[in-house]
Backbone bond lengths (Angstrom), bond angles and torsions (degrees), N, CA, C in turn:
res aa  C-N    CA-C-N  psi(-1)  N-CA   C-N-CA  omega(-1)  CA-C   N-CA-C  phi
1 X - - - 1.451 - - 1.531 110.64 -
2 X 1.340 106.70 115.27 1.774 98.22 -175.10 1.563 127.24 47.72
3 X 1.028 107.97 45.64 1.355 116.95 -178.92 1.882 126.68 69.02
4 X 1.670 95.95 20.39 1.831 100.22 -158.82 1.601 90.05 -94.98
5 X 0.752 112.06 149.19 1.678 110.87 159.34 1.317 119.09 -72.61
6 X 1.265 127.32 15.42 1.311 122.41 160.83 1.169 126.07 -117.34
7 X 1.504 113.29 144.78 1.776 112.44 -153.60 1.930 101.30 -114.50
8 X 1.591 111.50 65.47 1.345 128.51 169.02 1.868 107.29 -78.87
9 X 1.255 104.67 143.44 1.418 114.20 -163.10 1.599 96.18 -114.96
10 X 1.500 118.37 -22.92 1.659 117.53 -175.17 1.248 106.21 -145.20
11 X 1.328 117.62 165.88 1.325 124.89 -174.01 1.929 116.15 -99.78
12 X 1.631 103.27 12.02 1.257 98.68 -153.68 1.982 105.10 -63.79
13 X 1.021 128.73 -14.90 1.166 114.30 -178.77 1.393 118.29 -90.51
14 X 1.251 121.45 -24.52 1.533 145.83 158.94 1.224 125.43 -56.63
15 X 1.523 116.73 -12.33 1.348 136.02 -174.26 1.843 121.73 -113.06
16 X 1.695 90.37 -41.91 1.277 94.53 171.14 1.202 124.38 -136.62
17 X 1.778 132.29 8.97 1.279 133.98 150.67 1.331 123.87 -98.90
18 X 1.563 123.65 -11.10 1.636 108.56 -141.35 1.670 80.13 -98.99
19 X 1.181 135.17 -21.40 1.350 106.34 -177.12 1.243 134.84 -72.97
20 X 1.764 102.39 -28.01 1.757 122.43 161.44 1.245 117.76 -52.91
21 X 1.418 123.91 -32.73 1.201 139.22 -137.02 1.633 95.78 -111.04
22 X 1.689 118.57 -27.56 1.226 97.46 -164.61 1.675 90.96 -104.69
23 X 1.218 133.36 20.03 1.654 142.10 144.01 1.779 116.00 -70.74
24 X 1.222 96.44 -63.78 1.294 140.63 -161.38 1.939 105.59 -66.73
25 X 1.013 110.60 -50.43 1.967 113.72 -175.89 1.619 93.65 -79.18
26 X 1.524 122.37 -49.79 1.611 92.86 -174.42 1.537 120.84 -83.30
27 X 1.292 125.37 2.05 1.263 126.71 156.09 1.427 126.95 -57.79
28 X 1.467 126.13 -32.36 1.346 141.98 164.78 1.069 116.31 -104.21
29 X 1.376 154.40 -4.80 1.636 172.48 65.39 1.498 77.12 124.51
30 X 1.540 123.32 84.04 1.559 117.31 159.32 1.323 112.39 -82.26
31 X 1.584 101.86 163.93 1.804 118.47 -163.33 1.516 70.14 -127.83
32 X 1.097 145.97 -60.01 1.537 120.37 -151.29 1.789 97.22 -112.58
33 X 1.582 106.78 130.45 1.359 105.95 -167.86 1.389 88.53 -120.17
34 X 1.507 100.72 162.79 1.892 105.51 170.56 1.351 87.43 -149.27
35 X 1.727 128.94 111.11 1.320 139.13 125.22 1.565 144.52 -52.84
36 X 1.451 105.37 113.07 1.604 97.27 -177.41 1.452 108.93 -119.80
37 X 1.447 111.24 118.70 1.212 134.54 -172.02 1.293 110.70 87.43
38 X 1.347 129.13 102.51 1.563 128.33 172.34 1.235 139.29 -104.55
39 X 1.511 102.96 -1.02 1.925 114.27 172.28 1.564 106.83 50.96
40 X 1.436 102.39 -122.18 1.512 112.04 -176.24 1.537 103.99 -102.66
41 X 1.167 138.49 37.28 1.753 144.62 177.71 1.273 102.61 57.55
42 X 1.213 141.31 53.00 1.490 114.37 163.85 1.170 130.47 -86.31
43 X 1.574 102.69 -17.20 1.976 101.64 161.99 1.423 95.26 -88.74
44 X 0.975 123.74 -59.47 1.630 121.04 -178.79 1.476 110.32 -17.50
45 X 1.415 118.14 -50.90 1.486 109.74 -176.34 1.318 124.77 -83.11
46 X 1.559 109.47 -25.63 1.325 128.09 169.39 1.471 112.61 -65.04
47 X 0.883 145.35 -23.33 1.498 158.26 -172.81 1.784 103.53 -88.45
48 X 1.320 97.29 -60.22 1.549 107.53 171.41 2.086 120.14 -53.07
49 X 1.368 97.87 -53.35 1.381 93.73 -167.52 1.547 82.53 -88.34
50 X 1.529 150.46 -16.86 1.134 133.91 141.06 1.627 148.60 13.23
51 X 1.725 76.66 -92.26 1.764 105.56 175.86 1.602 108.41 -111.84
52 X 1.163 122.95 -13.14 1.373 109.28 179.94 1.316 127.28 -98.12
53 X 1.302 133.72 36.55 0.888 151.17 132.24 1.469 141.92 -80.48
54 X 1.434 105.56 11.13 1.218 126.50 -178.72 1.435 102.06 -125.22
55 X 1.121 97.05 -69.39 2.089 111.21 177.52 1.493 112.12 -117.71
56 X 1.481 100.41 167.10 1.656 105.20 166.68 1.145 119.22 -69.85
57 X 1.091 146.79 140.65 1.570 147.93 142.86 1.546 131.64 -105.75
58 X 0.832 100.76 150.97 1.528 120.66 178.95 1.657 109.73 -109.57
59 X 1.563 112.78 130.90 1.829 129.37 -157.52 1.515 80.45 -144.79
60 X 1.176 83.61 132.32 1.624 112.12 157.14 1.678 116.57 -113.38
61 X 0.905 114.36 141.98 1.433 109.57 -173.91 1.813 106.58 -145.05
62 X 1.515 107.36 101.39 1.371 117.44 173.80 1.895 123.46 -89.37
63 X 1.281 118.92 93.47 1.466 122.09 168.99 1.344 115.43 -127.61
64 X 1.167 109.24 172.54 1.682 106.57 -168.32 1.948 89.93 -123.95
65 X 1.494 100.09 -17.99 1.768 107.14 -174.43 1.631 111.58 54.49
66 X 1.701 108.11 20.73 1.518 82.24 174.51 1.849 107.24 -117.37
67 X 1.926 106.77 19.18 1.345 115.25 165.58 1.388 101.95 86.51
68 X 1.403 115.83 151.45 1.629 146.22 158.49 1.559 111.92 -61.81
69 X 1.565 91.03 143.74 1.530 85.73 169.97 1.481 139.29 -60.41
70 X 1.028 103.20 -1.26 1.886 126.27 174.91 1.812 84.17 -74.81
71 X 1.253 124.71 -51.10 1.381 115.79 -151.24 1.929 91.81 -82.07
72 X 1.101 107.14 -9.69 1.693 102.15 -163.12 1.916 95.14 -95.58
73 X 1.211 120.91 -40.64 0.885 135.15 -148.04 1.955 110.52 -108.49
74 X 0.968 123.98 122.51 1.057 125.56 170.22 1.616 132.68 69.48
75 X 1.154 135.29 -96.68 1.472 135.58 172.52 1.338 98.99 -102.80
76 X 1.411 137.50 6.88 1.183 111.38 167.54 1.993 112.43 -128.49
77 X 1.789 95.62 26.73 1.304 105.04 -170.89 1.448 117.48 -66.91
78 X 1.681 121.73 -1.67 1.166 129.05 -175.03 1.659 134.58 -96.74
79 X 1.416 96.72 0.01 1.268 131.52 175.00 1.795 99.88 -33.35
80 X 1.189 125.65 146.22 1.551 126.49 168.94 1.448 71.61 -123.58
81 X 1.461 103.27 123.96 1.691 118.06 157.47 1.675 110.33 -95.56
82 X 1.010 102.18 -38.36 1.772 108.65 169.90 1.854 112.41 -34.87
83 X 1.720 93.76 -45.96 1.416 103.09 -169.73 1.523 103.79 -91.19
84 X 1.010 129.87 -13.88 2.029 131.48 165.45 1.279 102.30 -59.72
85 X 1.579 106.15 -50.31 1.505 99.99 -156.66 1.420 109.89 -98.45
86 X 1.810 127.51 10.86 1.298 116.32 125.61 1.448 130.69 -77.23
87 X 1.198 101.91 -21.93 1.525 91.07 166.05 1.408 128.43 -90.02
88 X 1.374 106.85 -3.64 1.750 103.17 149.93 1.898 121.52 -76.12
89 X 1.172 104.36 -11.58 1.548 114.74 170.90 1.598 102.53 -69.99
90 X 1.455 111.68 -63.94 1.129 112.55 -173.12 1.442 131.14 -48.92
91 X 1.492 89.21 -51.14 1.931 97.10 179.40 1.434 117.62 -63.77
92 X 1.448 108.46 -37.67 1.476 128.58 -178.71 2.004 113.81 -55.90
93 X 1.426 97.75 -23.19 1.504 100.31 -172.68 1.415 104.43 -111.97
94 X 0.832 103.06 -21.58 1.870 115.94 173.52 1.656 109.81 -83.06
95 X 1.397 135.72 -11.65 1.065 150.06 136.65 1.719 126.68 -49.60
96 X 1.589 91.90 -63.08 1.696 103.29 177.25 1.976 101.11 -65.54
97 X 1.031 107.44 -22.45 1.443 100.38 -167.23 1.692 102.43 -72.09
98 X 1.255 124.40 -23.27 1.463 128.71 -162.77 1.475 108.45 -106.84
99 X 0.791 115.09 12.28 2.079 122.42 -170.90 1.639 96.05 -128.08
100 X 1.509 92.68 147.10 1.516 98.40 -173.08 1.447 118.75 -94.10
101 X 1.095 108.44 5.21 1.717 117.11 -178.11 1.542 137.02 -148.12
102 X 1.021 111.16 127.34 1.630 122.85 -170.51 1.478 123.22 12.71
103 X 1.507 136.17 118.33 1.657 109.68 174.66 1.795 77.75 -127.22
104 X 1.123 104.05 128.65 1.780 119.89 138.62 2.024 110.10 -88.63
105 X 1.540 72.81 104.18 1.683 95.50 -171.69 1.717 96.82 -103.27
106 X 1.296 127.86 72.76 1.608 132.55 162.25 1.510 116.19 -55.05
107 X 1.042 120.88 93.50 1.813 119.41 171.30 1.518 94.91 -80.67
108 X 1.489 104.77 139.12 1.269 135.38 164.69 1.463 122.93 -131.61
109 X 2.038 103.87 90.66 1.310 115.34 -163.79 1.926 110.14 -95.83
110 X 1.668 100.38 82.06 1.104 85.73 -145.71 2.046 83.75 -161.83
111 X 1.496 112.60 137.81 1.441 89.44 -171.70 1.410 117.37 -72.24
112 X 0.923 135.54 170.75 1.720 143.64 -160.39 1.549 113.44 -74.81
113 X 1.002 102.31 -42.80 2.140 96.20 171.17 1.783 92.91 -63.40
114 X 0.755 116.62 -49.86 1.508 106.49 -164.84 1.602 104.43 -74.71
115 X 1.073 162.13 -57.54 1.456 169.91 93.88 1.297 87.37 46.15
116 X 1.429 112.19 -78.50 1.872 120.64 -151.99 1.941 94.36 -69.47
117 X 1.480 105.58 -62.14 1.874 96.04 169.82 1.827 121.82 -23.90
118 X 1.330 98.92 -67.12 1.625 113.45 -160.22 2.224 81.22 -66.32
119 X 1.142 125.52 -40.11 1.635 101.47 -178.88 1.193 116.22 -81.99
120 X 1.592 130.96 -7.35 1.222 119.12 154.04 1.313 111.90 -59.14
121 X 1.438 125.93 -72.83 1.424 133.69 171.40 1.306 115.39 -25.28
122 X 1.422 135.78 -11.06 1.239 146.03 -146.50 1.663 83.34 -110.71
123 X 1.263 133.73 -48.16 1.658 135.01 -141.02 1.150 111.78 103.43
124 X 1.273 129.89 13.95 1.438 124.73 -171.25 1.535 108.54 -92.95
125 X 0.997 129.98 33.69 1.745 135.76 -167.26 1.814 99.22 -80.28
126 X 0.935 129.09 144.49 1.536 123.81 160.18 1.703 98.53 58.97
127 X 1.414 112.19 38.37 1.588 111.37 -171.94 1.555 101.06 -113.14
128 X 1.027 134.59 -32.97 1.547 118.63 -151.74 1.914 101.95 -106.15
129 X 1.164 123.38 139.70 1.077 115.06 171.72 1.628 118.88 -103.30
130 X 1.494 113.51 14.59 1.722 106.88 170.40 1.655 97.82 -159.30
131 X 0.992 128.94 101.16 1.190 128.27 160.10 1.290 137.23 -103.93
132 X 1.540 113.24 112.04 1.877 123.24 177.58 1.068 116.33 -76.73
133 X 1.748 115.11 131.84 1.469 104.11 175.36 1.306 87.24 -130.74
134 X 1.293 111.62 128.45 1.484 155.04 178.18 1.541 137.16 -149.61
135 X 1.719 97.34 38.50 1.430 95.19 171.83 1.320 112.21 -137.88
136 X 1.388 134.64 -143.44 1.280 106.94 -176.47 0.908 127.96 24.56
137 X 1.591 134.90 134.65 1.671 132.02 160.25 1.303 119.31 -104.68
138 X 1.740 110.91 -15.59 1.337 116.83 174.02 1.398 128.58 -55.19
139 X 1.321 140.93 123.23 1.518 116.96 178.77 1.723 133.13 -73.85
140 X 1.404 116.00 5.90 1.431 125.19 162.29 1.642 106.44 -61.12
141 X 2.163 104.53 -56.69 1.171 95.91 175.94 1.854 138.34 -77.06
142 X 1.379 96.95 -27.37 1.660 99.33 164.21 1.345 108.42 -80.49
143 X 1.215 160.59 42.96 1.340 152.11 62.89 1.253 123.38 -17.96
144 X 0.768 127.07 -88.57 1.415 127.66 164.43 1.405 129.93 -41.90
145 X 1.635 118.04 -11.58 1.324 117.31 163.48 1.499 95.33 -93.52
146 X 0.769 139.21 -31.26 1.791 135.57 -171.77 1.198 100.96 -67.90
147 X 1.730 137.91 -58.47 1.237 157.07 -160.71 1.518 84.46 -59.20
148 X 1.019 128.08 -80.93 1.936 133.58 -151.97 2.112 91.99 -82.90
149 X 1.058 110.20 -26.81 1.765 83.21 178.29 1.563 98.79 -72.81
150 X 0.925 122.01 -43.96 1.620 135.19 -177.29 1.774 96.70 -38.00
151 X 1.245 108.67 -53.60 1.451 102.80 178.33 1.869 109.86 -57.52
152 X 1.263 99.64 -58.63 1.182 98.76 175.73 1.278 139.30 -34.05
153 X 1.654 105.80 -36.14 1.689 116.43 -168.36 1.206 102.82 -62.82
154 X 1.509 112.81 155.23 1.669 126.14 130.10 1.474 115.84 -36.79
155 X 1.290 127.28 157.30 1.160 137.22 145.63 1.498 99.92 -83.26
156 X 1.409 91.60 148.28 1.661 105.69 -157.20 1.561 120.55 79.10
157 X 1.516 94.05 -14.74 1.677 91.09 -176.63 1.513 125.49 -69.35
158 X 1.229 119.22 176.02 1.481 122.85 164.44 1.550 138.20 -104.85
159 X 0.933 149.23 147.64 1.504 134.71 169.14 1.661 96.58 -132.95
160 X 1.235 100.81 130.86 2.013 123.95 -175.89 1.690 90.00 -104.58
161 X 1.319 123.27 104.24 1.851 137.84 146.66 1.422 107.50 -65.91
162 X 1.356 111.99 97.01 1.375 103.57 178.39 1.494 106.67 -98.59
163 X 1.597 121.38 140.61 1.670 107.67 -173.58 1.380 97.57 119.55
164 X 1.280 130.18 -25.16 1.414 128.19 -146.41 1.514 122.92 -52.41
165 X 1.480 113.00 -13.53 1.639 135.10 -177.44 1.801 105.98 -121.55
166 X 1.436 92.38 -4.40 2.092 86.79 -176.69 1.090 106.82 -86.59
167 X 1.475 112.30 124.63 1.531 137.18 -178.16 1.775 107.80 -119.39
168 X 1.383 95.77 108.64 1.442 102.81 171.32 1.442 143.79 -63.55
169 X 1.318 130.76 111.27 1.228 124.03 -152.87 1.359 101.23 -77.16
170 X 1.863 106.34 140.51 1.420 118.53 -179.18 1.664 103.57 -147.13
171 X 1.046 88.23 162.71 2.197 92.21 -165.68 1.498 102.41 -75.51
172 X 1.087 127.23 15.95 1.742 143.81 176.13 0.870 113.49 -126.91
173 X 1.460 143.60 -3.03 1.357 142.99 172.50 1.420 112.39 103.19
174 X 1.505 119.39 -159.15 1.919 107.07 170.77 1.371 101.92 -99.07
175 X 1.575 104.13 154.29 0.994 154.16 174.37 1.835 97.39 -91.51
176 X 1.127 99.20 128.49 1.611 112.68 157.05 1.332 118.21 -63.37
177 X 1.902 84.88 -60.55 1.533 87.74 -162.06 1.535 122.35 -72.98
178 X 1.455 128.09 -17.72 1.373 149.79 107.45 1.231 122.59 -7.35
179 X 1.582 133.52 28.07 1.481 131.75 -174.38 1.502 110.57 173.19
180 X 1.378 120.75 149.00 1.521 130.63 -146.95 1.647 113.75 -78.32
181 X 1.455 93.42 -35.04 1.669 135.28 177.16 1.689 98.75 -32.10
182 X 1.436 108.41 -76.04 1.455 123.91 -170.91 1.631 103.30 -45.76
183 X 1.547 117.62 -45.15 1.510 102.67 -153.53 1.739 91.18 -104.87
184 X 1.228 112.91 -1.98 1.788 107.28 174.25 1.372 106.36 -72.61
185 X 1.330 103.70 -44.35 1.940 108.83 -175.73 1.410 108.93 -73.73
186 X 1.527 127.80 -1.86 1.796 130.39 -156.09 2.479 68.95 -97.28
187 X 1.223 87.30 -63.85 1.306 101.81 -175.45 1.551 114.88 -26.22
188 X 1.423 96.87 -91.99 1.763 115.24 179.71 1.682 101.84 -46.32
189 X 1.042 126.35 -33.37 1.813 123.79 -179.45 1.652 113.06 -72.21
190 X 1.342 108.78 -50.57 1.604 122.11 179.84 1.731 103.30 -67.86
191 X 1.301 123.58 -42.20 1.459 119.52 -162.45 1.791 101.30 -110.82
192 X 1.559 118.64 19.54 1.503 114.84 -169.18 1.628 96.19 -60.17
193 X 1.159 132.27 -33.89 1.774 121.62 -162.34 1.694 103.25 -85.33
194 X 1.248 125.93 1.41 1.394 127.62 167.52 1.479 115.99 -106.42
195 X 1.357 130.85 -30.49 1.654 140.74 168.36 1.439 119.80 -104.01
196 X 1.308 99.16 175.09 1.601 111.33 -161.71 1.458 87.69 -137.56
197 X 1.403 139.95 134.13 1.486 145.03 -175.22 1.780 89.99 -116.54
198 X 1.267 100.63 104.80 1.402 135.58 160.26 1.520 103.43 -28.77
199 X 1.675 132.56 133.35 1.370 122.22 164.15 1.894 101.19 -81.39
200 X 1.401 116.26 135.23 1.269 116.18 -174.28 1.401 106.07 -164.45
201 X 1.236 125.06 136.10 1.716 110.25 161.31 1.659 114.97 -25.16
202 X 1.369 113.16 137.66 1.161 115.08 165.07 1.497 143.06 -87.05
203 X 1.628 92.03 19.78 1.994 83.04 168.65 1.520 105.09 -102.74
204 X 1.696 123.17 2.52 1.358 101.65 135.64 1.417 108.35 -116.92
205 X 1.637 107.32 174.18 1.789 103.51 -177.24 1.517 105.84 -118.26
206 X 1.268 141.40 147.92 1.846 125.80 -173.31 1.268 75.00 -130.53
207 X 1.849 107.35 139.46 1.247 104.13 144.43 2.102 104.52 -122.34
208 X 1.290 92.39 -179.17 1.520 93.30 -177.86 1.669 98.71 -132.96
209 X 1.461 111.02 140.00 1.137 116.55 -174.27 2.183 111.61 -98.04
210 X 1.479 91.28 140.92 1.238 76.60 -140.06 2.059 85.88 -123.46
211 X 1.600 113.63 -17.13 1.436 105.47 150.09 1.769 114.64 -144.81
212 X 0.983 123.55 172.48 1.678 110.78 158.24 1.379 116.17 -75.76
């Protein structure tokens, strides 16, 4: 794109995270990251040439690369996921190449209950200190990614809901259950006496975990 070495196809993180994010990531300066849903890396790389230039870090990165039902279904049925998820290879190494210090970059191509399960089972409980959830749009499954990253976090930690107002267009109008909204508020309502909901623009939501 314009001569960058990175091969991004949209601006969606550039548009509606990077300005929160570039306040917002060095205030909590995480060493252990866990990504859910990574497309073509654009936080992935931002996180990397980020913080790793100071310290090493460790990224987790959960996708399955075979797309949301937005991508299966309707105006966005044309998606080449084959071609995202080389160009999440690409950007992702073209990132590590420009930072001066260590990344343990773990891909986990694999859907997210199963990924996030097998790293609980792992010892990873109270392990991650910044976790993005950005996959799935359905709210059965971002429930269930909130529920098990939640295990995952640090206390003190954070989790970034990105999507938190994106409502998918359908020839019936919105769907609840079709949108992130429904299962962020099932979340933040059921677990309010353990988190703290970050003040932040609201088309993403942060909360910070604050006991088990």
């Amino acid at each position: 794109m314009n001569g960058s070495p990175y091969d991004f196809t949209n601006n969606w993180f550039e548009s509606l995270a990077k300005v929160v994010w570039e306040l917002f990531i060095p205030q909590i300066n995480p060493t252990r990251i866990l990504e859910i849903g990574s497309y073509e890396g654009a936080s992935t790389c931002y996180l990397i040439k980020k913080l790793a230039d100071s310290k090493d870090i460790e990224l987790h990165c959960v996708d399955t690369w075979q797309g949301g039902v937005e991508h299966q279904e309707g105006g966005g049925g044309e998606t080449d996921m084959s071609a995202v998820e080389k160009r999440f290879h690409h950007n992702t190494k073209t990132a590590i190449s420009e930072v001066k210090n260590a990344i343990q970059l773990v891909i986990h191509k694999e859907h997210s209950d199963v990924a996030l399960s097998k790293l609980i089972a792992e010892g990873k409980q109270n392990y991650f200190d910044f976790i993005y959830v950005d996959g799935s749009h359905q709210a059965p499954d971002v429930l269930c990614d909130a529920i098990l990253s939640f295990r995952l976090l640090k206390i003190d930690g954070v989790i970034a809901f990105d999507d938190y107002l994106w409502q998918e267009k359908l020839p019936y109008g919105t769907d609840p259950i079709r949108c992130p909204k429904f299962a962020i508020d099932a979340f933040t309502n059921i677990y309010c006496r353990k988190i703290k909901v970050i003040s932040a623009p609201l088309y993403q939501l942060y909360i910070q975990k604050i006991s088990e």
